[in-house]
C-alpha positions as CSV (number, residue, x, y, z in Angstrom):
1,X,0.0,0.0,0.0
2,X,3.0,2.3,0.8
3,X,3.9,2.1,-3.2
4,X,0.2,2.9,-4.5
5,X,0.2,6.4,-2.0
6,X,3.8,6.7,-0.9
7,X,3.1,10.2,0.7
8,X,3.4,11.6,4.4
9,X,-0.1,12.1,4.8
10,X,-3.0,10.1,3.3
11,X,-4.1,13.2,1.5
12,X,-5.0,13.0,-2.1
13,X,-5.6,16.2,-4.7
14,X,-8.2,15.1,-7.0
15,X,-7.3,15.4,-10.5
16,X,-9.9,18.7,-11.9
17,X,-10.0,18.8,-15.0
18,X,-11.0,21.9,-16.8
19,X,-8.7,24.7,-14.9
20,X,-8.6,24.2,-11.1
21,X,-5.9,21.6,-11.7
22,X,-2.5,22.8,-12.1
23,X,1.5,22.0,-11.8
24,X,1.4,24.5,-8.6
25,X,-1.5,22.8,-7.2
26,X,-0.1,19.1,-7.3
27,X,3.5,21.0,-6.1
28,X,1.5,22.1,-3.2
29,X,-0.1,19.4,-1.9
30,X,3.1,17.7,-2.3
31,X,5.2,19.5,-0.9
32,X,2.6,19.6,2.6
33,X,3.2,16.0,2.2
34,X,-0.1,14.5,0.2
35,X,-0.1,13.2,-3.2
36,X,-1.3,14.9,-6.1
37,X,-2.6,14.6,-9.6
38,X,-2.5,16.4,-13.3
39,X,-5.6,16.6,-14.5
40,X,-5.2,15.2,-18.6
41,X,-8.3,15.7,-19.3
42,X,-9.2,18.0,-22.4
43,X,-5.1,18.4,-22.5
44,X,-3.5,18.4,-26.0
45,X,-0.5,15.9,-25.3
46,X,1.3,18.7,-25.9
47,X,0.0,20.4,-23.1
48,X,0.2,17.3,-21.1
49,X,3.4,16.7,-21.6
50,X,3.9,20.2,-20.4
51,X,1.7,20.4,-17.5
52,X,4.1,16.9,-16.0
53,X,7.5,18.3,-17.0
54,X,6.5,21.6,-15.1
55,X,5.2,19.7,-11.9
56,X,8.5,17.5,-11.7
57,X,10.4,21.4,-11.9
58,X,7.9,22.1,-8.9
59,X,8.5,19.0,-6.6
60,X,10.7,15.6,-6.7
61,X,7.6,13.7,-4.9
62,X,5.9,11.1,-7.2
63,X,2.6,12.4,-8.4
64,X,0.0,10.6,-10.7
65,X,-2.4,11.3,-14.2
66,X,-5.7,11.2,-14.5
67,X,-7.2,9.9,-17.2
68,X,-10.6,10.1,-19.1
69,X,-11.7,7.0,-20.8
70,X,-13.4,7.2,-23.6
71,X,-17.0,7.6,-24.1
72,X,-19.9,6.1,-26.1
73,X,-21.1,8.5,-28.5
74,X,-24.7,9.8,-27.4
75,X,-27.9,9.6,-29.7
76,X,-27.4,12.6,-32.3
77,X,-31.3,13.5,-32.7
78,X,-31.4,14.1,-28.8
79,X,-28.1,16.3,-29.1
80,X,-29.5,18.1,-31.6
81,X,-33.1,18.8,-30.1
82,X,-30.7,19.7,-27.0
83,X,-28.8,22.2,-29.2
84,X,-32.2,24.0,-30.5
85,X,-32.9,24.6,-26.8
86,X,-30.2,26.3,-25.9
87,X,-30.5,28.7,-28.8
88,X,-32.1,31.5,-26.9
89,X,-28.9,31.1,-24.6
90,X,-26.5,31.5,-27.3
91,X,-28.2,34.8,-28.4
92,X,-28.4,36.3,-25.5
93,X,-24.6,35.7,-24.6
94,X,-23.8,36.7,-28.3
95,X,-22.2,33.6,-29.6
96,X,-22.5,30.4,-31.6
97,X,-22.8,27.2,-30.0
98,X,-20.0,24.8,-30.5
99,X,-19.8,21.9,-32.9
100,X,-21.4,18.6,-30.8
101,X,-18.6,16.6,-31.6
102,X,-17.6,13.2,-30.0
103,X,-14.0,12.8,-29.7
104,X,-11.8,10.3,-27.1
105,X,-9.2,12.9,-25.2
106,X,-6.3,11.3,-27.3
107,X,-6.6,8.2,-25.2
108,X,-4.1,6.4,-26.7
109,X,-1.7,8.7,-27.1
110,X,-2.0,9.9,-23.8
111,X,-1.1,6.4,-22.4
112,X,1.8,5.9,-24.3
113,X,3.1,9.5,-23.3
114,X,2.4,7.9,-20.0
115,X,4.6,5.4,-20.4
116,X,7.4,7.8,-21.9
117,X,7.1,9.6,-19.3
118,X,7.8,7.3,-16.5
119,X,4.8,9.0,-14.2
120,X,4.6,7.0,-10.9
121,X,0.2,6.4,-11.3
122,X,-2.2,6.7,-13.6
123,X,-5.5,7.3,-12.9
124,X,-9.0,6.4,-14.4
125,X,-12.4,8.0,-15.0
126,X,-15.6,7.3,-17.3
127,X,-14.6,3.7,-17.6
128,X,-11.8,1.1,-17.3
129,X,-8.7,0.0,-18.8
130,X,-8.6,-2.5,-20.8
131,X,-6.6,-5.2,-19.2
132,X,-3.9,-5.2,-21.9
133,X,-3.5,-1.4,-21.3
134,X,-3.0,-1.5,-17.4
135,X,-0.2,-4.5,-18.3
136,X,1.1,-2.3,-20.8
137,X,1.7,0.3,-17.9
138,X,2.6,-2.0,-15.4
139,X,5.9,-2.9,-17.9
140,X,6.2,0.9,-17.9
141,X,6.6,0.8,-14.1
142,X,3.4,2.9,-13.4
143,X,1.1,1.9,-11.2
144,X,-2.8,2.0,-11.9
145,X,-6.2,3.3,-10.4
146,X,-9.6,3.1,-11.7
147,X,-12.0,5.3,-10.4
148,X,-15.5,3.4,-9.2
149,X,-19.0,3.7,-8.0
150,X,-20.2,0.3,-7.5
151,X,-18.9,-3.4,-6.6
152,X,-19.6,-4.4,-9.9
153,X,-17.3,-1.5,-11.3
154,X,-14.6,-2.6,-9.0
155,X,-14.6,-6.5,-9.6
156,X,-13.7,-5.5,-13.4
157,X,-10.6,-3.1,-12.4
158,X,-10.0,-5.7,-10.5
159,X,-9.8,-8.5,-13.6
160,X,-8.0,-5.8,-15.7
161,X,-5.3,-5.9,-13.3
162,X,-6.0,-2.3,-11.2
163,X,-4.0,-1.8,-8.3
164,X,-6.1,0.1,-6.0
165,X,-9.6,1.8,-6.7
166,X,-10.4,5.6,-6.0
167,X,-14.1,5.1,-4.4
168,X,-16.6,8.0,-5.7
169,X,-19.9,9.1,-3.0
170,X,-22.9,10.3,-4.6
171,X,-21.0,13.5,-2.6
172,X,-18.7,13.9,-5.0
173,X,-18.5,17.4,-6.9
174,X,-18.2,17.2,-10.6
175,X,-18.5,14.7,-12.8
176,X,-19.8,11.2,-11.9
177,X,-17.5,8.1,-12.9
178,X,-19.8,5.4,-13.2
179,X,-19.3,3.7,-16.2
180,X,-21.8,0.4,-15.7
181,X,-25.4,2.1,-16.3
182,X,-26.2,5.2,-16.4
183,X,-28.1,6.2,-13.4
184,X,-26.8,9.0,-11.1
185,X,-25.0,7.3,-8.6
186,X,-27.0,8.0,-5.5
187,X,-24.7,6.0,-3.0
188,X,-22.7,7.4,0.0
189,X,-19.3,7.4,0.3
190,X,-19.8,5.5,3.3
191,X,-22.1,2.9,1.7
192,X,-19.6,3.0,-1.6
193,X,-16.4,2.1,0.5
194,X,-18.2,-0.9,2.6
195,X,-19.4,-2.5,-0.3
196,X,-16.3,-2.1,-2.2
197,X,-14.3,-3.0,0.0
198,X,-15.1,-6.8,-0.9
199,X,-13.3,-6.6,-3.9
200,X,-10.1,-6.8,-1.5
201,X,-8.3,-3.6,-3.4
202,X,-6.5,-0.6,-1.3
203,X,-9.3,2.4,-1.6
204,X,-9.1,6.0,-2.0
205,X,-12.1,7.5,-0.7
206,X,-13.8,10.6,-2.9
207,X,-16.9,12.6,-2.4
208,X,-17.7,15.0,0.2
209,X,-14.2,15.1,2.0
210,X,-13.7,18.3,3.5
211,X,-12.3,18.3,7.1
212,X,-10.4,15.9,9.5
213,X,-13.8,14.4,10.7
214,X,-15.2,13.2,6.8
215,X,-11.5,11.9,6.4
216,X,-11.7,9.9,9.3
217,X,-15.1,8.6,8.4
218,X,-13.7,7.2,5.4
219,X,-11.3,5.5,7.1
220,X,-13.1,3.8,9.5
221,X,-14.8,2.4,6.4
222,X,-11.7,1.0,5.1
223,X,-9.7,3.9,3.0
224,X,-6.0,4.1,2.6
225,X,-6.4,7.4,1.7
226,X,-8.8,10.5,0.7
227,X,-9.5,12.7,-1.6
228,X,-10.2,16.6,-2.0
229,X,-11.5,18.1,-4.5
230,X,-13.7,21.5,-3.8
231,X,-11.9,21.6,-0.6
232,X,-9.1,22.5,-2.6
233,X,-10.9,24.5,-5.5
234,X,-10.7,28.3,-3.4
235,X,-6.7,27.7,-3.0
236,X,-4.2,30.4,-4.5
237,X,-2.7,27.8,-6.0
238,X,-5.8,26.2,-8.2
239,X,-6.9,28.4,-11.3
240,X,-10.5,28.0,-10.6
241,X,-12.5,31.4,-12.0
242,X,-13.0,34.3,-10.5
243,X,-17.0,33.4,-11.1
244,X,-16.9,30.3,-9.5
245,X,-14.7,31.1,-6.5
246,X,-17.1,34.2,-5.8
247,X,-20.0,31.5,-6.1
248,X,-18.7,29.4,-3.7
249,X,-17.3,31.9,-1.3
250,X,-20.1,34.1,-1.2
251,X,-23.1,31.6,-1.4
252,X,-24.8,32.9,-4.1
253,X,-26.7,29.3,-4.7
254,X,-28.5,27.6,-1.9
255,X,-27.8,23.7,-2.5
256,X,-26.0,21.7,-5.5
257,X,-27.5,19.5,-8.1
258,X,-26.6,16.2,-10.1
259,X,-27.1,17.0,-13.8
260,X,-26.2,16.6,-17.2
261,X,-27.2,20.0,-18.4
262,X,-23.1,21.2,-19.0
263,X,-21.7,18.2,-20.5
264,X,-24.0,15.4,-21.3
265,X,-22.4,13.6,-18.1
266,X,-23.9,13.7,-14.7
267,X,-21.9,15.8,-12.9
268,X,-22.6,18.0,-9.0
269,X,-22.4,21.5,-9.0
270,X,-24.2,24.6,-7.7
271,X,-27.4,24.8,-8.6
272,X,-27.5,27.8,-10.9
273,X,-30.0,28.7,-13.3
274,X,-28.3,26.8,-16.2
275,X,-28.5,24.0,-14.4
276,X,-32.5,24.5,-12.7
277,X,-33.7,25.3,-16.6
278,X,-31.9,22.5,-18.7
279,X,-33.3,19.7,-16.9
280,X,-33.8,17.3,-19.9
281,X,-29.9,17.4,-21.2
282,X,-29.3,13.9,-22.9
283,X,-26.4,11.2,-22.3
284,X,-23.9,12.3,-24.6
285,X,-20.3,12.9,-23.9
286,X,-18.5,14.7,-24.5
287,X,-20.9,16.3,-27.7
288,X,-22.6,18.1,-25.0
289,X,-19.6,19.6,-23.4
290,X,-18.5,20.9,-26.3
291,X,-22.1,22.2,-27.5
292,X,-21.9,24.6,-24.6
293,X,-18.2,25.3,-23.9
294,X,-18.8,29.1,-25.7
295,X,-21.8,29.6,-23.8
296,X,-19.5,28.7,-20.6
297,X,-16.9,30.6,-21.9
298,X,-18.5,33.7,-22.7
299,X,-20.6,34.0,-19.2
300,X,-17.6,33.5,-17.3
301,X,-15.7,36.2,-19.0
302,X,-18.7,38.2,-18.4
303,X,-18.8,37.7,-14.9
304,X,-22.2,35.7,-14.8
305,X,-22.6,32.8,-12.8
306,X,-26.0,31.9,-14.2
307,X,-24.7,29.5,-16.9
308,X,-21.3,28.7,-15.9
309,X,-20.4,24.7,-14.6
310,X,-20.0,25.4,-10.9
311,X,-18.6,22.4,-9.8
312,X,-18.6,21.7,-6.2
313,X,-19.5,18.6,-4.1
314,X,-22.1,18.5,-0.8
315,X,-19.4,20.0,1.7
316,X,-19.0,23.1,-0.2
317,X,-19.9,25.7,2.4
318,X,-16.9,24.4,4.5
319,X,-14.8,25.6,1.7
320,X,-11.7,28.1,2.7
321,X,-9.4,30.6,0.4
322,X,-6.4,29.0,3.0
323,X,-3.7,27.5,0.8
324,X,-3.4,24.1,-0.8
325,X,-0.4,23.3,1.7
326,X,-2.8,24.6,4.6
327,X,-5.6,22.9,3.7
328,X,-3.6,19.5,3.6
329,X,-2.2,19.7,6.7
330,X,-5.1,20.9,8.4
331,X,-7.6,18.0,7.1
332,X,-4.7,15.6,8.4
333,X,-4.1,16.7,12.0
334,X,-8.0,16.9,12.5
335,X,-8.1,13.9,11.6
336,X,-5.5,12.1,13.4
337,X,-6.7,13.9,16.6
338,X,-9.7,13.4,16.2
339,X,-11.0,10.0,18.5
């Protein structure tokens, strides 16, 4: 277990994609003694490549990579009656609504850079590895996660050959990972970790983590380690927006929701009005995320949090502008105190 989290603290930066994550994030929460991650998704491998290089100028700790698996394309005539919908947003922002395309993040490319790159883990999202993949890696000398909702998730990392399993709540901010139906995943962290458990893999515990107290819950139900992600997001060191940090800082929404509405994806975040009026978004990633990246785009550069992605998971009002380093240390010492 010592080789799948080798850090100090039990203390995990989630990998968010997007912006928040960056090289001086991971640095960060390495250098306060956690482990961190570089986000790969919607990286060039250019830009990948970059973002690792940078890190490893940052800090000699080992760090990981998250990945995206690749999605199944969604049905087109849905996407499209989605698009009409969201016309009256376009014109109002000013802008065209982007291309619905379907496209697999440079999946393969990314985990051969992977391998070039010698990274110590790679992480998983949206699916599994194939089993020839995570063998592939394993040669490499990089150690694998697969990111899971359910037992049934984790028996199959399990037969591809994962080495541990980051275990997602229903708490979770951003996007969901299940991969094996799509349902919201409704299950608490809690409930998540004692079920998986069974599959007899180390577990990272995700969702909801945002003080000593949540991090010892998870524990106590069987985690090596845990996970933050929005307690992380307000940090000088993550390049979160000015939109959403004011959002989340200020409370300008009352409670977060689980929906599609951004990216085709269930995913938790504040429930704005975007969110509250585009109930009926269909399953298709990542056509919908690109549909409504300039809508996105041009809000946040306008200062409107009405249409924005406001990621955030169930804890968020706990959330602090304290940083990264801070934050670590903090969630670790409450947690070992606490009884």
């Amino acid at each position: 277990m010592a080789d799948l989290l080798p850090s100090e603290l039990p203390i995990v930066q989630a990998p968010m994609a997007g912006g928040p994550s960056t090289p001086e994030l991971t640095a960060a929460v390495s250098s306060a003694g956690g482990y961190g991650y570089v986000a790969a998704g919607y990286l060039s491998c250019e830009a990948l490549r970059g973002q690792v290089e940078r890190t490893r100028s940052l800090t000699d700790a080992p760090f990981g990579v998250n990945v995206f698996v690749p999605s199944q394309r969604g049905d087109q005539a849905s996407v499209r009656a989605y698009a009409a919908s969201l016309q009256g947003e376009a014109d109002r922002l000013g802008v065209d609504l982007g291309a619905p395309l379907w496209n697999d993040d440079g999946y393969d490319e990314k985990l051969s850079l992977l391998g070039e790159l010698g990274v110590h883990c790679a992480s998983f999202t949206f699916g599994c590895p194939d089993a020839s993949d995570v063998n592939w890696l394993h040669v490499a000398g990089t150690l694998v996660l697969v990111t899971v909702t359910s037992l049934q998730e984790a028996v199959q990392a399990r037969a591809a050959g994962a080495d541990g399993l980051l275990v997602q709540g229903t708490e979770a901010g951003g996007h969901q990972a299940r991969f094996l139906g799509d349902e919201v995943n409704a299950t608490p962290l809690s409930r998540a970790l004692d079920d998986i458990g069974e599959a007899g893999l180390p577990m990272i515990a995700a969702g909801g983590i945002m003080t000593g107290a949540d991090a010892r819950a998870a524990f106590d139900h069987g985690a090596i380690g845990v996970a933050l992600g929005t307690a992380l997001l307000c940090t000088p060191e993550a390049a979160t927006s000015a939109v959403h940090r004011r959002a989340l800082r200020d409370g300008l929404y009352t409670d977060t929701v689980v929906t599609r509405a951004f990216s085709g994806r269930y995913a938790r975040g504040l429930r704005n009005r975007f969110a509250s009026e585009h109930e009926d978004a269909p399953a298709a990633y990542p056509e919908i995320h690109h549909l409504t990246r300039p809508l996105r785009v041009a809000a946040t550069a306008a200062g409107d949090p009405d249409v924005p992605n406001l990621w955030a998971g169930t804890g968020w009002r706990q959330i602090s502008a304290e940083p990264a380093g801070a934050v670590v240390r903090r969630v670790a010492a409450e947690a070992r105190n606490r009884p």
